[in-house]
Legacy VTK file of the C-alpha trace (Angstrom):
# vtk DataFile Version 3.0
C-alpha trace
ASCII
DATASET POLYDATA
POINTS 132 float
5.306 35.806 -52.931
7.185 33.908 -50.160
4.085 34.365 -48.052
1.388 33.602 -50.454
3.479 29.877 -51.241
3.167 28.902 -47.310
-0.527 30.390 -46.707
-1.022 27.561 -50.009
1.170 25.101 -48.222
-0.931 25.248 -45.101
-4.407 25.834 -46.424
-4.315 23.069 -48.587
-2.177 20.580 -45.912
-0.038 19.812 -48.543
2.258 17.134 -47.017
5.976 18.031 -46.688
7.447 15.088 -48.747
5.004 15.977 -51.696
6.072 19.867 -51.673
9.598 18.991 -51.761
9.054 16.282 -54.716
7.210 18.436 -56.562
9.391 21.822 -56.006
12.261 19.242 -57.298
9.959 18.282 -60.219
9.384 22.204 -60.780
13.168 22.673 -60.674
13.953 19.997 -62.833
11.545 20.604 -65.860
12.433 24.260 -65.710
16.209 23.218 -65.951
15.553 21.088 -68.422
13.509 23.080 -70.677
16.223 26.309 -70.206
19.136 23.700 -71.254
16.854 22.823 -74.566
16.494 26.250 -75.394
20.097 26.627 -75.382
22.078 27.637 -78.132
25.583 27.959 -79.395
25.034 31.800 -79.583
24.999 34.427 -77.356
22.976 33.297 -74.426
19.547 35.283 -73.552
19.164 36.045 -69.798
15.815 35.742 -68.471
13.901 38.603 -67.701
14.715 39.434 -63.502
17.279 36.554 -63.541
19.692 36.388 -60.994
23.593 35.758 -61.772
25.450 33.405 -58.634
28.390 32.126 -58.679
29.098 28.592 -57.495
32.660 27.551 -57.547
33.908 27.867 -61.106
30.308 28.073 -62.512
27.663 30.825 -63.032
24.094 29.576 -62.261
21.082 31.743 -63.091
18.129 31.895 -60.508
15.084 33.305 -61.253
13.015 35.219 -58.971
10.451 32.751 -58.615
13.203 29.763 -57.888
14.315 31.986 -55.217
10.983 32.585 -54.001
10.362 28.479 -54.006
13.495 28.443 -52.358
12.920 30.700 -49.399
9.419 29.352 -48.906
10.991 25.858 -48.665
13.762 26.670 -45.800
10.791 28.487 -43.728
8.945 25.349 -44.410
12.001 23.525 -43.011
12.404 26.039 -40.299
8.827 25.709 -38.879
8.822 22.168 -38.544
11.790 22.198 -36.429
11.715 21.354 -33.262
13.961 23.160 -30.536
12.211 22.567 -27.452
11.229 19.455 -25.215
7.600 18.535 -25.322
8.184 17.691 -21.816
9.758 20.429 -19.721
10.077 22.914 -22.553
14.138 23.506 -22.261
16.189 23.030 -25.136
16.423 19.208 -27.176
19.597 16.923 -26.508
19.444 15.231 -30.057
20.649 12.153 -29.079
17.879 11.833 -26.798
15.004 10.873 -28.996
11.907 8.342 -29.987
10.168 7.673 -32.623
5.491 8.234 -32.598
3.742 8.092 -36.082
6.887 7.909 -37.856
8.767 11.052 -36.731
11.609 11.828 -34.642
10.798 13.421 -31.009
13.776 15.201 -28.884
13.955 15.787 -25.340
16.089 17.272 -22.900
17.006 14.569 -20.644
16.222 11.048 -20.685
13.298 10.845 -17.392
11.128 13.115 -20.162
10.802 9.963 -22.442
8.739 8.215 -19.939
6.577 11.193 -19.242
6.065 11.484 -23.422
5.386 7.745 -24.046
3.001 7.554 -21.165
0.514 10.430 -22.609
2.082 11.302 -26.120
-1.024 12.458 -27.325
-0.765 15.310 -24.190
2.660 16.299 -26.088
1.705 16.380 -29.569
0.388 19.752 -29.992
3.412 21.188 -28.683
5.568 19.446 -31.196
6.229 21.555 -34.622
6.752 18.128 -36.803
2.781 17.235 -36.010
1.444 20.650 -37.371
2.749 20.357 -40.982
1.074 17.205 -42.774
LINES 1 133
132 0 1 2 3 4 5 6 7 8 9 10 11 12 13 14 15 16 17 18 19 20 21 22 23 24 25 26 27 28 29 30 31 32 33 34 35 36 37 38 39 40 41 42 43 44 45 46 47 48 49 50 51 52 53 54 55 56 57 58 59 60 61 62 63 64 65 66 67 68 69 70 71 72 73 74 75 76 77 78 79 80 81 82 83 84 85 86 87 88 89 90 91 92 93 94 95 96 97 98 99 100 101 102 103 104 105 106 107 108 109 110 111 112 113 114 115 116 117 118 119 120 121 122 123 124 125 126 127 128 129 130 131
């Protein structure tokens, strides 16, 4: 199921801000309507619900929230990036610009130069660019 939400994801270019509202909006009407169900008897479970504890309280998960859920951390996961753009060792986080809007790490400072005077050259290497 995890599979067939990202092949969606990326076949339609959903944008990343708009999956994550709308999971949210998913979540939310789905909490909502389980709370208005809700009565002072004997709670039903849902059918393949989940039971996890979080601190004092027991929150139930269905299958398909956990599903959403795992396809949103790969999501996360993909776009990433671990590597410089430039010399291809590992990011120094504090070492960083900003093109279109998003956040570009390098390994050392001399690869910032190399990045601003081609970005386009970098791009494609960069995991933030290939999710819309």
């Amino acid at each position: 199921m995890v599979r067939a939400v990202l092949e969606l994801i990326f076949e339609k270019g959903i944008e990343m801000e708009k999956l994550i509202k709308g999971i949210l909006v998913v979540c939310l009407v789905v909490g909502v309507v389980g709370f208005a169900g809700c009565k002072k008897d004997e709670p039903v479970e849902p059918e393949g619900a989940i039971n996890e504890a979080v601190g004092n309280q027991e929150i139930k998960v269905s299958e398909e929230e956990k599903a959403i859920a795992e396809a949103m951390a790969m999501v996360a996961k993909m776009s990433e990036q671990t590597k410089c753009p430039v010399m291809g060792g590992d990011i120094d986080k504090n070492i960083l610009v900003t093109y279109k809007d998003k956040k570009v790490y390098f390994c050392c400072k001399g690869c910032i130069a190399k990045f601003e005077s081609d970005p386009e050259a970098y791009v494609a290497k960069l995991p933030q660019f290939k999710i819309k």
